[in-house]
Residue, then its C-alpha position, 0 to 999 in steps of 0.5 A: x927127557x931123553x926120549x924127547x932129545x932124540x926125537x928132536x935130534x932125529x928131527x935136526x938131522x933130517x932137516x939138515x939132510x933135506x938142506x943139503x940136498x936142496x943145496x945139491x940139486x940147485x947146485x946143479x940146475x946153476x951149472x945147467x943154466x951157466x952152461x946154457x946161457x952164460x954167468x950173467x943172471x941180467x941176462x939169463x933168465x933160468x939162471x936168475x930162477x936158479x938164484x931166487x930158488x937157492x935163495x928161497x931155501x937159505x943157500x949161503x951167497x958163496x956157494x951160489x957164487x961157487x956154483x956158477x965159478x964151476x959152471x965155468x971151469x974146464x973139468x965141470x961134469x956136464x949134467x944131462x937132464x933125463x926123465x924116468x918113468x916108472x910104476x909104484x906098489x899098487x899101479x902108482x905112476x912115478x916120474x923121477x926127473x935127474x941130472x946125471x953125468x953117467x946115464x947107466x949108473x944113474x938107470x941102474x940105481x933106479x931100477x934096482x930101487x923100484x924092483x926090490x920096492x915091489x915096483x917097476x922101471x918102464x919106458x918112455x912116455x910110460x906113464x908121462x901122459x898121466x901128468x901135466x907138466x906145468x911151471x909152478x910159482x909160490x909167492x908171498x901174500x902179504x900186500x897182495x889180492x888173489x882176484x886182482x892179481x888174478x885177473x892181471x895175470x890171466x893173459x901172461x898164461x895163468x891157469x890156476x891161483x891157489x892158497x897153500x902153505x910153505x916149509x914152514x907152514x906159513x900161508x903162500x899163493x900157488x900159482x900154475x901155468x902151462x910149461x910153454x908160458x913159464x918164462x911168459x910169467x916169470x917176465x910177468x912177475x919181474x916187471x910188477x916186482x914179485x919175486x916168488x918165494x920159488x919158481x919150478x917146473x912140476x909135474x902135475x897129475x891128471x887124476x890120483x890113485x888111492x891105496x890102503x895105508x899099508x900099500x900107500x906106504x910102500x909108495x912113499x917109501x920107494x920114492x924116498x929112497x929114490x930122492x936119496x939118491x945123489x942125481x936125483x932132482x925130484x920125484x913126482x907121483x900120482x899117489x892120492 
């Protein structure tokens, strides 16, 4: 019985720390969008995306609302958004996206993190070209078809729909399209009422690695522990 309450704990506790850093990382991309184009989601569509996604993962209306009063104030950090790019036990390409008020703490870290993880911090346009940057949209199925909705989107720059499934393993329609076209979809989406579950910029790979079990864990964790860290956004990898 006690084995089975530490797990869960175990359990709680990690969930509870992957909310909170949900909760930071959105915290700042609000700060970003309010910076750039103003308080007003009518009027700001990367802060209106901003919104959806806090709201997609449970973040509390004040502290939304918090963020962009923030945004506002005189003494708010001003976040660069920087890309960094990297190599993984095995050859595996790492691209760590961050939003830092101090560039050379925020390199710093990383490097340490990839040389005493049996990997390497490289340079620009690294390892980039082994990705595709693409806007990703997860949106609710129920009510919808995939191949209508397909056809209607195909001219507002969508390249792929796909199933998946969600934090919660509940099903989602995955839908892909070039970083140019984002905001041509998201206006899309708007006008016929879908509000996606999430809206993001991803890093697609062009082709994977494969990698034994133990070296594939080697991967995973470095890029744990790169997540960890408090600038970080997120990490994208070419793992299989």
């Amino acid at each position: 019985m006690g084995r089975i309450f530490e797990v869960r704990k175990s359990k709680m506790f990690a969930r509870y720390d992957r909310m909170a850093k949900q909760f930071t990382r959105i915290g700042k991309e609000i700060i970003i969008a309010v910076k750039a184009g103003g308080p007003d989601p009518d009027s700001n569509a990367q802060l209106r995306r901003c919104i959806a996604n806090a709201k997609s993962v449970n973040m509390p209306k004040d502290r939304i609302e918090g963020a962009i009063k923030r945004a506002l104030g005189k003494d708010t950090e001003n976040y660069d958004e920087v890309l960094y790019e990297g190599y993984g036990p095995g050859g595996v390409a790492i691209l760590v996206e961050a939003a830092t008020d101090n560039n050379t703490r925020t390199v710093a870290n990383i490097r340490s993190y990839f040389n005493k993880m049996n990997g390497s911090l490289g340079t620009s346009g690294s390892v980039s070209f082994m990705f595709k940057k693409m806007g990703v949209f997860k949106l609710h199925p129920a009510g919808l078809n995939p191949e209508e909705l397909e056809l209607e989107l195909i001219d507002f720059g969508l390249e792929e729909l796909g199933e998946g499934t969600g934090e919660n393993e509940e099903p989602i329609l995955v839908l892909r399209v070039p970083f140019n076209e984002f905001g041509t979809m998201q206006k899309a989406l708007e006008d016929r009422k879908l509000t996606p579950i999430s809206s993001e910029m991803e890093w697609i790979p062009l082709n994977t690695t494969s990698l034994d079990e133990e070296r594939a864990e080697e991967v995973l964790k470095l890029v744990a522990k790169i997540e960890e860290d408090e600038d970080i956004q997120k990490v994208f990898h070419n793992l299989a």
